[in-house]
Backbone as CSV, one residue per row, in Angstrom:
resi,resn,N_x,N_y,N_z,CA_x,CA_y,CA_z,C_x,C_y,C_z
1,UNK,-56.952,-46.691,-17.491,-56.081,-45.526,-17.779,-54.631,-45.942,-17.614
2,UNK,-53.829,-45.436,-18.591,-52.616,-45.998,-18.389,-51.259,-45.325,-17.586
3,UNK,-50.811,-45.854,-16.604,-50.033,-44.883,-15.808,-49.001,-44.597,-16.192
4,UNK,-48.230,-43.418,-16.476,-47.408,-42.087,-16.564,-46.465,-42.383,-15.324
5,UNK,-44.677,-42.480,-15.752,-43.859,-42.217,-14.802,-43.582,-40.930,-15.008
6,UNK,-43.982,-39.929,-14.003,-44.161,-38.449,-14.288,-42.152,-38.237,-13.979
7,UNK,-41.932,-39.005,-13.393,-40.141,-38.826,-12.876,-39.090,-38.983,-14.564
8,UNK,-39.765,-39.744,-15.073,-39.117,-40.125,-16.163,-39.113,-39.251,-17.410
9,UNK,-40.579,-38.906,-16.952,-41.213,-37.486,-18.111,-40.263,-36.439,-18.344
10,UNK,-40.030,-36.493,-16.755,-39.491,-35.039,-16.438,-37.752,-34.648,-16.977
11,UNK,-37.130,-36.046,-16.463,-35.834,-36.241,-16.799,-35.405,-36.148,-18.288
12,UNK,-36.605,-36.725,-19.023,-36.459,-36.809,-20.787,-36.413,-35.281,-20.926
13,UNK,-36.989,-34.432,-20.516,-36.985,-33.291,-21.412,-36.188,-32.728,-20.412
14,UNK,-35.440,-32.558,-19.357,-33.954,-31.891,-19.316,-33.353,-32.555,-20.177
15,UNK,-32.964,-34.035,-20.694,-31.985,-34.504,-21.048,-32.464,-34.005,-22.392
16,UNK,-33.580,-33.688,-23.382,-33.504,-32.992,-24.608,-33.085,-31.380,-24.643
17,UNK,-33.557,-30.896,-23.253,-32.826,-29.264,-23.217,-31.520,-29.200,-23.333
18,UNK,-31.115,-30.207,-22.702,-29.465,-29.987,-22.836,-28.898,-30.183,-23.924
19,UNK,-29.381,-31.415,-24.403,-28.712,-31.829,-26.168,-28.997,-30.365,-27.206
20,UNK,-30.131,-29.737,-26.783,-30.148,-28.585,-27.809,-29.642,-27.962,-27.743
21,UNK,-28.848,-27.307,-26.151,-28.388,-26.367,-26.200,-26.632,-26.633,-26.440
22,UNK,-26.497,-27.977,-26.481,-24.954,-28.294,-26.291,-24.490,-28.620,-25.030
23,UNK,-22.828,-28.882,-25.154,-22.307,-28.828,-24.060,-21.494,-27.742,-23.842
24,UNK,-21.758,-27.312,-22.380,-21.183,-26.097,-21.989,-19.710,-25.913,-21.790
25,UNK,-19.235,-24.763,-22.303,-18.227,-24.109,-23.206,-17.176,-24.405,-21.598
26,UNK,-15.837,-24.666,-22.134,-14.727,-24.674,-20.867,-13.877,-23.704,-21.082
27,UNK,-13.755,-23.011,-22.505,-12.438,-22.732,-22.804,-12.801,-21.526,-22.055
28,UNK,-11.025,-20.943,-21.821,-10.693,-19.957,-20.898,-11.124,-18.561,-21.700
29,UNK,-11.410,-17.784,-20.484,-11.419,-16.231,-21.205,-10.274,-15.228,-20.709
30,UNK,-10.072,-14.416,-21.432,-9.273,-13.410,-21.145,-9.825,-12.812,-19.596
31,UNK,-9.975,-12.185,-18.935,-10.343,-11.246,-17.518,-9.582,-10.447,-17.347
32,UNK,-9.985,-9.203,-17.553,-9.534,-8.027,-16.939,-9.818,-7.548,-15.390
33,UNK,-8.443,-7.276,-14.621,-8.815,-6.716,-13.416,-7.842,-5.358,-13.077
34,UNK,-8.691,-4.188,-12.834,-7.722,-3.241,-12.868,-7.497,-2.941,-11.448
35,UNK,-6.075,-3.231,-10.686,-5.824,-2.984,-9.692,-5.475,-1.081,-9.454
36,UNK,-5.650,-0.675,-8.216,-4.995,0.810,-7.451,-4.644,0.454,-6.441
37,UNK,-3.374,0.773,-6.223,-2.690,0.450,-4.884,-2.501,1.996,-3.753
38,UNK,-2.891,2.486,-3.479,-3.427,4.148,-2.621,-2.605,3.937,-1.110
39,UNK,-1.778,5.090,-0.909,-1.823,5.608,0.643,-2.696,6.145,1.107
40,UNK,-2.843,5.486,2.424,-4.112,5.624,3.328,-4.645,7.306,3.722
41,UNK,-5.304,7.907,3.975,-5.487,9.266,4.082,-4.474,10.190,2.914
42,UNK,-3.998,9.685,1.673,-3.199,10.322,0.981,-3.791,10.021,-0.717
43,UNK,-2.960,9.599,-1.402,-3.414,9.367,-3.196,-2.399,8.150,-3.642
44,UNK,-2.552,8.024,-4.173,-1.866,6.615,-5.180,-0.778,6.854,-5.051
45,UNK,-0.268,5.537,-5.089,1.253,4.962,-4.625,2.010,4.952,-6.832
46,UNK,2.484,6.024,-6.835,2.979,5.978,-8.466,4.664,6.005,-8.380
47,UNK,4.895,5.812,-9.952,6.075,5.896,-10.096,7.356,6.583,-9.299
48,UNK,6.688,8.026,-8.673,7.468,8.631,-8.322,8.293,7.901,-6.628
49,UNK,7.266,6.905,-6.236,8.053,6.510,-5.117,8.251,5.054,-5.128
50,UNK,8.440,4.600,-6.324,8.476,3.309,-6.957,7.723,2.428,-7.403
51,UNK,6.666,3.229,-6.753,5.201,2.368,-7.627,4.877,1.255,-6.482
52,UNK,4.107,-0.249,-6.671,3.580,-1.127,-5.849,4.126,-2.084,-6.870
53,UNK,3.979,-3.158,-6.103,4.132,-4.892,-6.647,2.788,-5.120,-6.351
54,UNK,1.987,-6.106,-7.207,1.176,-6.599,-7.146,0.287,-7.612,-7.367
55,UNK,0.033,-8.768,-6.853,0.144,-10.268,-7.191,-1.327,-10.907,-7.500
56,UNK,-1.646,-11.478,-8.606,-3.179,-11.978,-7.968,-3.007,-13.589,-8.243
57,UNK,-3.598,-13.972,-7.177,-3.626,-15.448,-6.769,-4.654,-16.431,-6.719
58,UNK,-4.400,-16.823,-7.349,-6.157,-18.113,-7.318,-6.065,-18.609,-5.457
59,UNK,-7.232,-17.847,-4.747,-7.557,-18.024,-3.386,-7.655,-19.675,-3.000
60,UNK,-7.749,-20.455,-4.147,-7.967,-21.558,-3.156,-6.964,-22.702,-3.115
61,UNK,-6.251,-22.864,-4.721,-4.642,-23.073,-4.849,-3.664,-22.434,-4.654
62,UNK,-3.471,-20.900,-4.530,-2.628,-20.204,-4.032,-1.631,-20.343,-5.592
63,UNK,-1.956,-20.609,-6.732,-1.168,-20.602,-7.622,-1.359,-19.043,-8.346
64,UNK,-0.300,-18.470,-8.520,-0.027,-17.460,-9.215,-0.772,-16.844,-10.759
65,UNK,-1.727,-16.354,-10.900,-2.156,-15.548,-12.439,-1.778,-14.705,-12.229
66,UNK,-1.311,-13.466,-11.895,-0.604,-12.560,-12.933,-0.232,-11.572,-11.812
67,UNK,1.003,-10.911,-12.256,1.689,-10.602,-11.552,2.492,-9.415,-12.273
68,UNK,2.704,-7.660,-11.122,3.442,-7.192,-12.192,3.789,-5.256,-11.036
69,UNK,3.823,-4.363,-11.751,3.930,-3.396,-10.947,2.844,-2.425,-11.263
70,UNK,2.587,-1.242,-10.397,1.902,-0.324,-10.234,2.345,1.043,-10.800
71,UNK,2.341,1.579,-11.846,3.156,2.530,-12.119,1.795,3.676,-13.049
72,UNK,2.469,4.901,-12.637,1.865,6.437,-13.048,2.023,7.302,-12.227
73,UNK,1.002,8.097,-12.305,1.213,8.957,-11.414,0.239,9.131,-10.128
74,UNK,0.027,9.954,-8.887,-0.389,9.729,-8.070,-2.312,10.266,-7.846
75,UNK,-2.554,10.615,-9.234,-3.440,10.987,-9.174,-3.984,12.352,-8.767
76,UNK,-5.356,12.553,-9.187,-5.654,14.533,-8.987,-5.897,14.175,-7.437
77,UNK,-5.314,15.309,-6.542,-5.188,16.067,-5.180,-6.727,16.521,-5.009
78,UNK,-7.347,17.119,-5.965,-8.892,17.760,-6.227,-9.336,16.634,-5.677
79,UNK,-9.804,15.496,-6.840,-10.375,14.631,-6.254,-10.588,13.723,-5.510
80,UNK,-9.101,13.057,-5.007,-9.164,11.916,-3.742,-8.966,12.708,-2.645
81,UNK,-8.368,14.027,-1.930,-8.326,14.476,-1.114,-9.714,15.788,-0.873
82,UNK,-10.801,16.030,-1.855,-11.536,17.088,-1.402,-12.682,16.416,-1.160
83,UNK,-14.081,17.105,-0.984,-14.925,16.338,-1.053,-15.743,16.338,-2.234
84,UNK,-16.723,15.031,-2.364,-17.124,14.590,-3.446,-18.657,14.129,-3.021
85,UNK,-19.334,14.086,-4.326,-20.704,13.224,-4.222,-20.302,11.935,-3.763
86,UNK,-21.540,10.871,-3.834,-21.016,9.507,-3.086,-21.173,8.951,-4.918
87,UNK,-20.391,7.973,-5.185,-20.524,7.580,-6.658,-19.550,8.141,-7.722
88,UNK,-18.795,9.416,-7.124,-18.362,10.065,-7.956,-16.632,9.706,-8.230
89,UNK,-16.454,9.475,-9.916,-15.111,9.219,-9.544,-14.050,9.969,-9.074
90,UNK,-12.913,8.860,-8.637,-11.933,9.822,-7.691,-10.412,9.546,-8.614
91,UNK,-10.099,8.316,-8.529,-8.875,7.743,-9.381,-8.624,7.455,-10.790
92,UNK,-9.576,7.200,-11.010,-9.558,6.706,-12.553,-9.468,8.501,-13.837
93,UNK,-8.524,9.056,-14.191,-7.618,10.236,-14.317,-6.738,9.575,-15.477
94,UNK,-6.586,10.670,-16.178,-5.642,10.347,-17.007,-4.181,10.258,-16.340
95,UNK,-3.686,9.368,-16.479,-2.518,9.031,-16.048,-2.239,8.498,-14.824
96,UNK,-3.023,8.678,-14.133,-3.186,7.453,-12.561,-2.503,6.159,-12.147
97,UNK,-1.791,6.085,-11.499,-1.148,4.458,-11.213,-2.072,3.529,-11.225
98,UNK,-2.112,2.273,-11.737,-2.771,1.266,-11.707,-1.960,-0.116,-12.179
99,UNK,-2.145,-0.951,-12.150,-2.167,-2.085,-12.335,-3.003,-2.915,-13.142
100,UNK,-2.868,-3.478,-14.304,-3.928,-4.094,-15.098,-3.769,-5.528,-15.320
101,UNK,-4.365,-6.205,-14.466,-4.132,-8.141,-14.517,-4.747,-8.822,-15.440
102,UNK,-4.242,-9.118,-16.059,-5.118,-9.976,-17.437,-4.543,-11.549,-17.032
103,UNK,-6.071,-12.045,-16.688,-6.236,-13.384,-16.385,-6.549,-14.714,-17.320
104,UNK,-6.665,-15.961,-17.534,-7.451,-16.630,-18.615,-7.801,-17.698,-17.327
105,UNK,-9.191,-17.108,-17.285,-10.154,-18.642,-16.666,-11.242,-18.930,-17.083
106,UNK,-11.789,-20.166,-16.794,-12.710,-20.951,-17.264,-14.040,-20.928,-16.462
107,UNK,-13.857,-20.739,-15.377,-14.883,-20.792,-14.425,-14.728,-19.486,-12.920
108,UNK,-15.893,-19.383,-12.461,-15.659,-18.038,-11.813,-14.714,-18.606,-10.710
109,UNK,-14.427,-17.719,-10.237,-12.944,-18.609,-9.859,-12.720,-16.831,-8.775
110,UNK,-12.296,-17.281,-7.063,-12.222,-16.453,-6.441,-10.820,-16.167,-6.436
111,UNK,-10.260,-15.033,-6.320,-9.191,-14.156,-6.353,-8.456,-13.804,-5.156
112,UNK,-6.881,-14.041,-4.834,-6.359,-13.105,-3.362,-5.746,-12.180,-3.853
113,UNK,-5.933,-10.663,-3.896,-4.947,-9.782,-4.992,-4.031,-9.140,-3.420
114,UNK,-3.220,-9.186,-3.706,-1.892,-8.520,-2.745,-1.230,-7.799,-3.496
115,UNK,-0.649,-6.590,-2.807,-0.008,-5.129,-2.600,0.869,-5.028,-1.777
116,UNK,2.153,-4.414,-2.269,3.486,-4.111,-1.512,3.553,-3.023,-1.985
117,UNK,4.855,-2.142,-1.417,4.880,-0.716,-1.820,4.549,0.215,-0.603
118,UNK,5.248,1.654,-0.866,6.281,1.862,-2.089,7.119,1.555,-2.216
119,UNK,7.902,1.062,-3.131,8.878,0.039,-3.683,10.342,0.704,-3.781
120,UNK,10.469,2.167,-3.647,11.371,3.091,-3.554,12.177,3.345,-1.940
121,UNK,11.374,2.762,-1.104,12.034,3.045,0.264,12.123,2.026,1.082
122,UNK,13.122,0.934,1.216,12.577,-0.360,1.986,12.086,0.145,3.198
123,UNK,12.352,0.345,4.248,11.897,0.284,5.252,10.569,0.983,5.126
124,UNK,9.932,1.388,4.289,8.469,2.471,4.126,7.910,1.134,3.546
125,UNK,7.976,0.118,3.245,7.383,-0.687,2.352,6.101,-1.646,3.069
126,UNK,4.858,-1.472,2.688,3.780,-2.406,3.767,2.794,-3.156,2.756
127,UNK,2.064,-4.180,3.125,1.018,-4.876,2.374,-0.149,-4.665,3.188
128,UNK,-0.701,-4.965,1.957,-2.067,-5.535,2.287,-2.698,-6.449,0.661
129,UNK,-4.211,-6.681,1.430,-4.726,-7.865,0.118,-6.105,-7.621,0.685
130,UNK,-6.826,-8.395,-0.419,-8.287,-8.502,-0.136,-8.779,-9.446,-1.160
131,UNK,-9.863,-10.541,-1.067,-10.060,-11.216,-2.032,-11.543,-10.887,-2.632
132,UNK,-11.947,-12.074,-3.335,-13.164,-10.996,-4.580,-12.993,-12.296,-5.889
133,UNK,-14.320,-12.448,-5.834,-14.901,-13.960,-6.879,-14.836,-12.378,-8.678
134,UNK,-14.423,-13.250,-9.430,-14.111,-12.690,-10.787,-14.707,-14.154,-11.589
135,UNK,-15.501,-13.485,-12.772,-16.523,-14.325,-13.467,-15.664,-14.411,-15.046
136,UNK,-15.460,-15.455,-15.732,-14.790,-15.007,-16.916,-15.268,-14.085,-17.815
137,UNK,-14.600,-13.630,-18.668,-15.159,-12.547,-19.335,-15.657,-11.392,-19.053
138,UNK,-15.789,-10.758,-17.760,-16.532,-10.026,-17.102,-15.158,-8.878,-16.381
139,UNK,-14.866,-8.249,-17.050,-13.629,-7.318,-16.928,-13.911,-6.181,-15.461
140,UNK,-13.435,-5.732,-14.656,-13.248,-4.963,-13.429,-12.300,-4.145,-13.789
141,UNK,-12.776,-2.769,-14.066,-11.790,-1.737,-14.394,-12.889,-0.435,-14.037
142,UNK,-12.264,1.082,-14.421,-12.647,2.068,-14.287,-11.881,2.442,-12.889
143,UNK,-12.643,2.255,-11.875,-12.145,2.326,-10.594,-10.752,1.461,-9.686
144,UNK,-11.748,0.346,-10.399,-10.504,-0.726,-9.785,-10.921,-1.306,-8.724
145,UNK,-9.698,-1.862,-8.561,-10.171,-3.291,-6.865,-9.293,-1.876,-6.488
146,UNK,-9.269,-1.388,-5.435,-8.918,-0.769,-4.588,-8.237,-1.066,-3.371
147,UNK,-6.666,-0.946,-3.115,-5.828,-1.845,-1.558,-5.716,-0.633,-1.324
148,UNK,-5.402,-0.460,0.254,-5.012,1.040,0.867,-3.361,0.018,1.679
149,UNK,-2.264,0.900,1.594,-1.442,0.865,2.423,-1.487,2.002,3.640
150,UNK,-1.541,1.689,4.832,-1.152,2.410,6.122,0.102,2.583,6.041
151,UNK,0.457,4.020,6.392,1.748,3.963,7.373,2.495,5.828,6.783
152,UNK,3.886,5.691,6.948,4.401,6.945,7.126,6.003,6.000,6.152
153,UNK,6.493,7.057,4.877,7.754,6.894,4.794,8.713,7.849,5.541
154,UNK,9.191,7.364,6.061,10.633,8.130,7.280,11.670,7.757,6.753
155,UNK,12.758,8.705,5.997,13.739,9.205,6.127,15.180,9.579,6.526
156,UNK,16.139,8.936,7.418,17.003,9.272,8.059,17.879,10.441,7.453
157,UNK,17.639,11.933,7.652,18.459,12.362,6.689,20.038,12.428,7.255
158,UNK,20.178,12.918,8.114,21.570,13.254,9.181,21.105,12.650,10.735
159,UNK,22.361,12.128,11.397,23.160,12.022,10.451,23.731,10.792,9.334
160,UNK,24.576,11.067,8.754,24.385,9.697,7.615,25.186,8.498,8.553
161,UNK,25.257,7.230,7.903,25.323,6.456,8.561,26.543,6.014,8.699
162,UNK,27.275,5.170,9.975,28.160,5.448,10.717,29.038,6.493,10.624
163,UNK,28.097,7.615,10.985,28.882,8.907,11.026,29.526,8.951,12.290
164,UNK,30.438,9.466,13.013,31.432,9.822,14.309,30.578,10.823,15.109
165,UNK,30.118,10.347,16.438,29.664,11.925,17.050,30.332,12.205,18.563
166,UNK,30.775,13.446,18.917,31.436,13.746,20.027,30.728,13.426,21.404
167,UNK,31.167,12.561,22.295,30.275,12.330,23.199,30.507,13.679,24.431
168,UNK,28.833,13.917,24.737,28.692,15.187,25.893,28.202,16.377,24.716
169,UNK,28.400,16.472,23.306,28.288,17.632,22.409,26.864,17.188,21.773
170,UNK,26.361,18.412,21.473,25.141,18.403,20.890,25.187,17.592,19.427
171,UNK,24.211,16.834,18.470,24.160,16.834,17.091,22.893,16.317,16.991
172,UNK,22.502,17.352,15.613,21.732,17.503,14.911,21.112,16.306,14.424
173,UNK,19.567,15.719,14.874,19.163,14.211,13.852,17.780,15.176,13.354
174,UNK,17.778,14.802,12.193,17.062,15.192,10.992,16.622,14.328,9.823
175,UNK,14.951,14.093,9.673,14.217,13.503,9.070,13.490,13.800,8.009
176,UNK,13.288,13.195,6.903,12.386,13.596,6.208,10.954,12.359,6.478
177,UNK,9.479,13.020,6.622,8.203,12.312,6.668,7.640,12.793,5.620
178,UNK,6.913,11.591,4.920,5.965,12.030,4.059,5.037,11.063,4.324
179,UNK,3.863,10.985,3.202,2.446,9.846,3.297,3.128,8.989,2.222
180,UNK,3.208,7.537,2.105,3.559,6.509,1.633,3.368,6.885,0.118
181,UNK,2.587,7.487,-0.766,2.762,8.282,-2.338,3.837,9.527,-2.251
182,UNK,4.153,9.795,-1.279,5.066,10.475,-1.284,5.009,12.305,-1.288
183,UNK,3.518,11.926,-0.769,2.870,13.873,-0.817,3.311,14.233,0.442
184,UNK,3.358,15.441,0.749,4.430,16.253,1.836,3.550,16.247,2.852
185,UNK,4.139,16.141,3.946,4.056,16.791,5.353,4.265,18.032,5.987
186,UNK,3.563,18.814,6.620,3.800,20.097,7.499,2.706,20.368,8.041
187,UNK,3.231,21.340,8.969,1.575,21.791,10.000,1.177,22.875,9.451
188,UNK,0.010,22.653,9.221,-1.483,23.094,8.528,-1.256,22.958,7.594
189,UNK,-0.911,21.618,6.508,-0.606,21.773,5.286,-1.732,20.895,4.761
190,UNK,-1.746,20.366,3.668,-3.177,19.374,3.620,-2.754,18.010,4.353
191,UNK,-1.452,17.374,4.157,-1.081,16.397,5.357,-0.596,17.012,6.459
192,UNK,-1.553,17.285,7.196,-1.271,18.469,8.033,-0.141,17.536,9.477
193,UNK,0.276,18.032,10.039,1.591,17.409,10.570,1.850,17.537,12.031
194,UNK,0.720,18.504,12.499,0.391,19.198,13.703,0.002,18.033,14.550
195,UNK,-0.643,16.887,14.517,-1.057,15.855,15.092,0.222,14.879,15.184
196,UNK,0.781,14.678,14.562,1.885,14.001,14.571,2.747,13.724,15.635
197,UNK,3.475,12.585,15.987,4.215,12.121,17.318,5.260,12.131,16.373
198,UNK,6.190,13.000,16.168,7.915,12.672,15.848,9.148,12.018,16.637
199,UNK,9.624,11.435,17.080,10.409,11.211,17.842,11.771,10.501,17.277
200,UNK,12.658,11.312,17.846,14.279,9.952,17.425,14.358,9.758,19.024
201,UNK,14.982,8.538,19.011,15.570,7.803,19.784,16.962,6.921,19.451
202,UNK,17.914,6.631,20.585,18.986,6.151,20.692,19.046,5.010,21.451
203,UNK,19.251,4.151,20.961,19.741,2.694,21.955,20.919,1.869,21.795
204,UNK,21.056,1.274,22.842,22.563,0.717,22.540,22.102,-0.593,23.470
205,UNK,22.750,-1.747,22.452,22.164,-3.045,23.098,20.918,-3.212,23.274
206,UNK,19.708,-2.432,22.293,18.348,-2.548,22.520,17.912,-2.125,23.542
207,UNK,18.603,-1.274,24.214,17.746,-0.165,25.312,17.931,0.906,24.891
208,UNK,17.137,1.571,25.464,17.092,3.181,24.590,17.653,3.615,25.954
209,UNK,18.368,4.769,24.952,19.583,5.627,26.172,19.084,7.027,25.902
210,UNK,18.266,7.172,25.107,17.919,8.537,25.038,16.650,9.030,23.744
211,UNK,16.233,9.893,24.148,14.469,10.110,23.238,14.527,11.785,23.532
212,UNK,14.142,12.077,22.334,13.750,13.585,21.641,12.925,13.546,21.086
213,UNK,11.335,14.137,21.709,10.344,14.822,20.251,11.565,15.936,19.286
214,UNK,11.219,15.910,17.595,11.543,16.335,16.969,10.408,17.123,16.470
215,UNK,10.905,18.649,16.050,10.449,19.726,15.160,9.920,19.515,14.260
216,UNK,9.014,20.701,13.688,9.138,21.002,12.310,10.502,22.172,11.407
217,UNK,10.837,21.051,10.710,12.664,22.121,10.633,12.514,23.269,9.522
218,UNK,11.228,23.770,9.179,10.832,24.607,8.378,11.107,24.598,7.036
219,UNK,11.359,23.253,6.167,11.149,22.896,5.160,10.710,21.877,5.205
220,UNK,9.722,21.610,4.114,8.247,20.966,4.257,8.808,19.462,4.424
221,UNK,8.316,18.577,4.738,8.509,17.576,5.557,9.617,17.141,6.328
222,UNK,10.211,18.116,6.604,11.593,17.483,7.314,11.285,17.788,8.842
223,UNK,12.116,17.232,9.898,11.694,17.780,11.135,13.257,17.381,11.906
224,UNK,13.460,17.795,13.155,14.778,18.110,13.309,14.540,17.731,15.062
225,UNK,15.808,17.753,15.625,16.166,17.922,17.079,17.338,17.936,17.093
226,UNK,18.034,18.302,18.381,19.530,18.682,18.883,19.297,17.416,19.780
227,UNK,20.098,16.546,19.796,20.597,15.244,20.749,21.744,15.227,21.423
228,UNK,22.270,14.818,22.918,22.876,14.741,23.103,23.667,12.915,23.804
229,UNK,24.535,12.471,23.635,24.729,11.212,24.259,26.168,11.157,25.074
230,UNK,26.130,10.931,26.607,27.279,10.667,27.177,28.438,10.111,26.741
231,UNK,27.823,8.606,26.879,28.599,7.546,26.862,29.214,7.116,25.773
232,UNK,30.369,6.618,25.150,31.059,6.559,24.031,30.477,4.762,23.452
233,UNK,30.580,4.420,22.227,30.701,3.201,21.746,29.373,3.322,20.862
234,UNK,29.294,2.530,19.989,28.302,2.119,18.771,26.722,2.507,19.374
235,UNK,26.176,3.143,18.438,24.917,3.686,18.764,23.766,3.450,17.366
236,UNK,22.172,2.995,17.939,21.419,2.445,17.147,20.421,3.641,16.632
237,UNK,20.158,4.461,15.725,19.087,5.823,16.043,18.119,4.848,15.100
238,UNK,16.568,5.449,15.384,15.136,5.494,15.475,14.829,6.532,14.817
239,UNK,14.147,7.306,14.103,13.331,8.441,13.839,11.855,7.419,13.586
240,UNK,10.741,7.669,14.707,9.346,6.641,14.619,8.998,8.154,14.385
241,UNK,7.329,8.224,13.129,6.541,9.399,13.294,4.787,8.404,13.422
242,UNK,4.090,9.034,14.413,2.860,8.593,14.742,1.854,9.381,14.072
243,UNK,0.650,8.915,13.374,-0.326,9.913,13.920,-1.432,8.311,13.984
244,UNK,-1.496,8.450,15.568,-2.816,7.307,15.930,-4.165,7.332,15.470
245,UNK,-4.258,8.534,15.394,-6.230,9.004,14.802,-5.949,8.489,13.800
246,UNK,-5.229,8.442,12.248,-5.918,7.701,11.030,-4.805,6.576,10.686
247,UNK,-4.256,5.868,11.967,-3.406,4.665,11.953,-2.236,4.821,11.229
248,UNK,-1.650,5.561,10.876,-0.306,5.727,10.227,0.926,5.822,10.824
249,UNK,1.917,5.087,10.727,3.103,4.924,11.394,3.948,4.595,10.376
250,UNK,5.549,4.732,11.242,6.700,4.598,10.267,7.909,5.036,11.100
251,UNK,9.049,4.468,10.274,10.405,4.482,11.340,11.298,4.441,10.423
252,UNK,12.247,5.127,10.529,13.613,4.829,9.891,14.658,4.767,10.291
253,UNK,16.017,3.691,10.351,16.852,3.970,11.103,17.975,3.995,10.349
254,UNK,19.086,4.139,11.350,20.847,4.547,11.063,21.588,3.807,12.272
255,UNK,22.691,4.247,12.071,24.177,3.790,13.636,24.945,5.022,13.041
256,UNK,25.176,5.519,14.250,26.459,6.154,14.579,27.618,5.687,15.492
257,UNK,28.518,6.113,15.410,29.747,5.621,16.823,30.071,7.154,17.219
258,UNK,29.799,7.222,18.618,30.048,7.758,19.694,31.674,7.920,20.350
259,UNK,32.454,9.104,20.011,33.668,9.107,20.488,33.732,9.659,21.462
């Protein structure tokens, strides 16, 4: 009987599967990825408060595919803030902020997508990112990759900056808070405001010389206190607003001089 290299057998007919089927394709594909950039306990970060920046990055070179802003509007109130089935959409709305990254790769190829914003208030401005393998040709839209920004935009409204204040006399510091899309604050409102830590503070030389919880000043997100400061010379103000239960924070500051 004549012996059979069963190893050799085996190798011939991959090496004829492959010749039939060709050699496998390199060229790049288009990829769609539809980014939403969202305040945290709030709705999409849109035009109205400058929208988001938003970057996507090949995770393992760190080289740049596509890059651009977040712009629309903030989306229906109905649906990201009420409740819903599980499955059911929330963002994807006519007219919704998003972001649409059109990529060209060849191979599945993992992704770092990063988020800044809102782009309208520096000091309100926070990131985040998350990464996520994308297959060519294989488009990610409807919903979207989904980033949440934390935090609070704060305001300095009064007083404006290096304004003059009488030392020993009362004055007025007054804030505006909202949720990072820019939907309002007040107590019992749907960003309800009642939980909230408001506070301005004063320091000079990086010590604080003085701290006030602040009001609600009875128009919707603003909040208020009467301050007073002794001592005369250049002064640093704070307005920080807390709420610790769903991690949101934020600060805005000013200088006054003290006569």
């Amino acid at each position: 009987m004549k012996h059979v290299d069963v190893r050799w057998t085996v190798l011939s007919v991959f090496a004829l599967g492959a010749a039939a089927l060709g050699p496998r394709s390199l060229e790049a594909q288009t990829t769609r990825i539809l980014v939403r950039v969202t305040a945290h306990d709030a709705k999409i970060i849109g035009s109205g408060v400058g929208g988001a920046r938003v970057t996507v990055r090949d995770a393992t070179s760190g080289d740049v595919l596509a890059e651009g802003l977040q712009e629309g509007s903030t989306g229906s109130t109905e649906l990201i803030m009420g409740p819903r089935p599980r499955g059911e959409t929330v963002y994807d709305t006519d007219g919704a902020a998003a972001y649409v990254a059109e990529l060209d790769i060849r191979e599945p190829t993992r992704v770092l997508i990063e988020a800044e914003g809102p782009l309208g208030t520096r000091e309100a401005v926070q990131r985040a990112a998350k990464t996520l393998l994308v297959l060519p040709g294989v488009d990610l839209v409807g919903e979207g990759v989904v980033l949440e920004l934390n935090g609070f935009t704060v305001e300095l409204i009064g007083p404006v900056e290096g304004a003059e204040i009488e030392a020993g006399k009362p004055f007025d510091i007054r804030a505006r808070v909202t949720m990072l899309c820019g939907c309002p604050t007040e107590p019992g409102g749907l960003w309800d405001s009642s939980a909230y830590r408001i506070t301005a503070r004063a320091l000079r030389g990086g010590e604080v010389v003085g701290e006030w919880p602040m009001e609600f000043a009875g128009t919707t997100s603003e909040y208020t206190v009467s301050a007073t400061v002794d001592a005369p010379g250049e002064l640093d103000l704070q307005v920080i607003a807390l709420d610790p239960a769903k991690a949101n924070t934020g600060m805005a500051t000013g200088s006054v001089v003290v006569r």
